[in-house]
C-alpha angles and dihedrals in degrees: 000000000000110000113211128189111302089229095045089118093215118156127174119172132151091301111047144300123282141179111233124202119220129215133178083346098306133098114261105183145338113219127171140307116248089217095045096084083195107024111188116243086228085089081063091075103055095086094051095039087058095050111023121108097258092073113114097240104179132013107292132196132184118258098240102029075060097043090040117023129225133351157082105329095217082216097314087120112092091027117043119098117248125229114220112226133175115274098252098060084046085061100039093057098040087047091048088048104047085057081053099059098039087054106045111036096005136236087295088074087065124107120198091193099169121132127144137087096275103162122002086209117115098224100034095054099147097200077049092048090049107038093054084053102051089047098054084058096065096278149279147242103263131177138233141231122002149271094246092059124351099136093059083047087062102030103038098055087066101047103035114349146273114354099215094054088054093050091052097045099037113140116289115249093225086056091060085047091059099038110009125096098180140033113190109188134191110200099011131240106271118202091211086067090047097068097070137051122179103255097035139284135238120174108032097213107161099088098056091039095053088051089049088061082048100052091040079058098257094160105215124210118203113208111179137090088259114071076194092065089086110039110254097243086071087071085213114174104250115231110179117193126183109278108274100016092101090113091047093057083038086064101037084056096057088036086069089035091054091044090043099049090233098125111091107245089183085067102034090051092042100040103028147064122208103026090138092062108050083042096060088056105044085058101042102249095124101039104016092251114123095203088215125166081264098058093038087053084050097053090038117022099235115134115263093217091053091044088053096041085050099050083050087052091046087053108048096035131068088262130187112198112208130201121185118220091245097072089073099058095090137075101293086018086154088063098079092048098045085051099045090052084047089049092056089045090060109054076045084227098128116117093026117124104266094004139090129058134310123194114198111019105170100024078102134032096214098046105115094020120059150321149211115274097218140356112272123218120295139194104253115250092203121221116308099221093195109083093198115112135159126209109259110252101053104070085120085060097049094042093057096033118043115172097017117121127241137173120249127171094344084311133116101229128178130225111250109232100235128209100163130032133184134190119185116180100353136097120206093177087064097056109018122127101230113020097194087045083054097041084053089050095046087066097061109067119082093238138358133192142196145188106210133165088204146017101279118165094247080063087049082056098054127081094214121048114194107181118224140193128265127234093256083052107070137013128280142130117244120211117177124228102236100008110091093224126102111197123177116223119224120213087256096181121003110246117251122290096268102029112104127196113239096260089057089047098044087048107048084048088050087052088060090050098046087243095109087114099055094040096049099020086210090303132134119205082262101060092040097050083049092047087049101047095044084055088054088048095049095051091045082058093055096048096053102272117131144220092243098049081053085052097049094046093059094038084055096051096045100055091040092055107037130135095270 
């Protein structure tokens, strides 16, 4: 892997690349990017982040988990004072405990907890870090899906297909600029999603490229409870239901479209199944509520001429009908996103250029916009020999019911019964649905712990706190996930005295078990980060990249970001 200047000051993380300033051997500031044309602020808290006095400085364990040893907590996590220890006697008692656990109840009482975006590098991914070493232990409960969309990952595989595919290949914002006329969005599309993607982003183009649609005269209508779900230079019409009513104006729209005879009938009989039925209850026929523009102004409050006159617009105009994901984060989150597909369907404009429907603009910045060409190399997680896994947003239901059954997906699924949990470069108290539901279900576990770089309130809630780097911290190469650039990351400060990156973590713990062989395979970071980036490098060969395009990327870098 490239080596640039030790003192470059490149960053590059989930939300955009930056150019930091050091001083006295700390980071003083990270300021834009002269490439990004609308670089995010987040970058503004790294310095602080690095150097304020919430960061988790030493191993820490909590008082009574040390005085007491494992178990339940009654409600002593989130409270109850640490105890900061050397970094030996941390290891060997996680290590102790962790032989304990698999003994006695078995790797299926683990719990590999960890979501969440942690590190955009491609080597210190710390669910990647985790997850290989807790499969090289004999494996872990993990879960499945995510918090942004999950509901979409499970519906929309039965109705039209793998969500994820959808989401790479949705429709490109500068192709509605060329052919599309309206853009009716639920939920909005709003600029402060835009500015991360999960992997990392360079260039932050949405913006630009919305106001492009703006200035070719796409009219965009903003249907959500924010106006500042769509940015105001849009000049979008703003249309604002009450909150979770979207489904209820979705219907009173093709309410006026079905007693109008604007839906297209030739593409819903030649492209869908079920019609019939939808069709039926949106006119009353199976409950004996007609769902008109009247009854949808009555759930939502927004007005039924302006429901009617709109459904009118959508069908006689090139229209894209936009969901956010958020929409989807409530009970009968999948709703929203069925009738939005059914709506499309309706006005027979999907597959049009510019047309159609789009579920999940700005859950990623880069959705719309572009992706990457091809994986880059990753650090192997190995084989999970435990089949038990949970959705992920229920860790709070399986904490504080284990054995219970519950339906998932069509499936009668069981509730793992968890001793240990770990969470490595997630946060649950950041983006769980009910926080004092989560703090109840924090205390039942036997032991829980956590890597964290500061004092979160998901590390309040461990009874073991190993402190990590930070990406600014040590050297990787970010490549984001659906953004088409490869940077490698300099080591720009070295973290504080006590404070370890995972893999030194993770292999000084596999030492302890005997499965140090299996963990490092005889690697160092720096072998691994080489053997990654020469990965990267082979299958940008394969998909037309050059060696030479490599070697232009990290000359460019080098002499952007010297020391000068």
């Amino acid at each position: 892997m490239p080596k640039l200047p030790a003192k470059s000051g490149l960053t590059a993380n989930h939300w955009g690349i930056g150019i930091a300033t050091v001083r006295d051997g700390r980071i003083e500031n990270v300021g834009a990017h002269s490439e990004d044309p609308d670089p995010s602020l987040i970058n503004d808290n790294i310095a602080a982040g690095l150097s304020g006095k919430a960061r988790v400085l030493k191993p820490a364990i909590r008082k009574g988990w040390l005085e007491n040893g494992p178990g339940p907590s009654g409600d002593s996590r989130g409270r109850e004072p640490f105890v900061e220890v050397s970094w030996d006697r941390a290891l060997d008692l996680l290590a102790g405990d962790l032989n304990r656990v698999c003994e006695v109840y078995g790797n299926g009482s683990i719990f590999g907890g960890s979501y969440g975006w942690g590190s955009a590098g491609r080597f210190h991914h710390p669910q990647s870090q985790l997850k290989r070493f807790l499969n090289t232990i004999g494996g872990f409960v993990s879960s499945k899906g995510n918090y942004s969309y999950n509901a979409a990952l499970v519906l929309m595989p039965h109705i039209v297909g793998d969500f994820r595919d959808h989401v790479n290949r949705a429709t490109r914002f500068s192709m509605i600029a060329r052919h599309g006329q309206l853009v009716v969005s639920f939920g909005g599309l709003a600029r402060r999603a835009f500015q991360v993607t999960d992997g990392g982003i360079t260039q932050h183009r949405a913006t630009d490229e919305l106001k492009a649609c703006r200035d070719a005269g796409v009219k965009f209508v903003n249907i959500s409870p924010l106006r500042s779900d769509i940015d105001a230079p849009l000049d979008a019409e703003w249309l604002p239901p009450r909150p979770g009513t979207d489904v209820a104006v979705m219907m009173g729209l093709a309410h006026t479209l079905l007693i109008e005879g604007l839906h297209d009938t030739a593409f819903l009989d030649r492209y869908t199944v079920g019609f019939e039925a939808l069709e039926a209850y949106i006119l009353g026929q199976t409950d004996g509520v007609a769902k008109d523009a009247i009854w949808a102004a009555e759930q939502s409050g927004v007005s039924a001429d302006r429901i009617k006159s709109l459904a009118r617009e959508m069908a006689g105009t090139r229209t894209m009908i936009t969901c956010a994901a958020g929409l989807q984060r409530a009970d009968w989150g999948e709703q929203p996103l069925w009738m939005c597909v059914a709506l499309a369907a309706m006005i027979g404009q999907i597959g049009l250029p510019g047309g159609g429907y789009t579920i999940g603009y700005a859950a990623n910045g880069s959705t719309g916009i572009t992706e990457r060409l091809f994986r880059p190399g990753v650090l192997p997680q190995g084989k999970n020999p435990i089949s038990d896994y949970i959705p992920v947003a229920m860790s709070a239901d399986m904490l504080l019911h284990p054995g219970e059954t519950y339906q998932y997906n069509g499936a009668d699924l069981t509730f793992p019964d968890i001793r240990l949990m770990w969470w490595a470069g997630g946060n649950p108290f950041h983006h769980h649905q009910d926080l004092n539901r989560l703090h109840r279900a924090f205390q039942c576990p036997e032991t829980n712990v956590v890597n964290e770089i500061n004092w979160t309130q998901t590390a309040r809630h461990a009874d073991i706190v190993l402190p990590v780097a930070a990406p600014e911290e040590r050297r990787d190469f970010v490549s984001g996930r659906r953004d088409n650039y490869l940077l490698p990351t300099p080591q720009i400060v070295p973290p504080p005295e006590h404070v370890k990156t995972e893999f030194e973590i993770f292999s000084a713990l596999s030492k302890r078990l005997g499965t140090d062989a299996q963990f490092t395979e005889g690697k160092s970071e720096e072998d691994w980060l080489n053997e990654l980036w020469e990965t990267t490098r082979s299958t940008a060969k394969k998909h037309g990249i050059t060696e030479d395009d490599l070697g232009q990327i990290i000359a460019y870098l080098a002499n952007e970001f010297s020391d000068g």
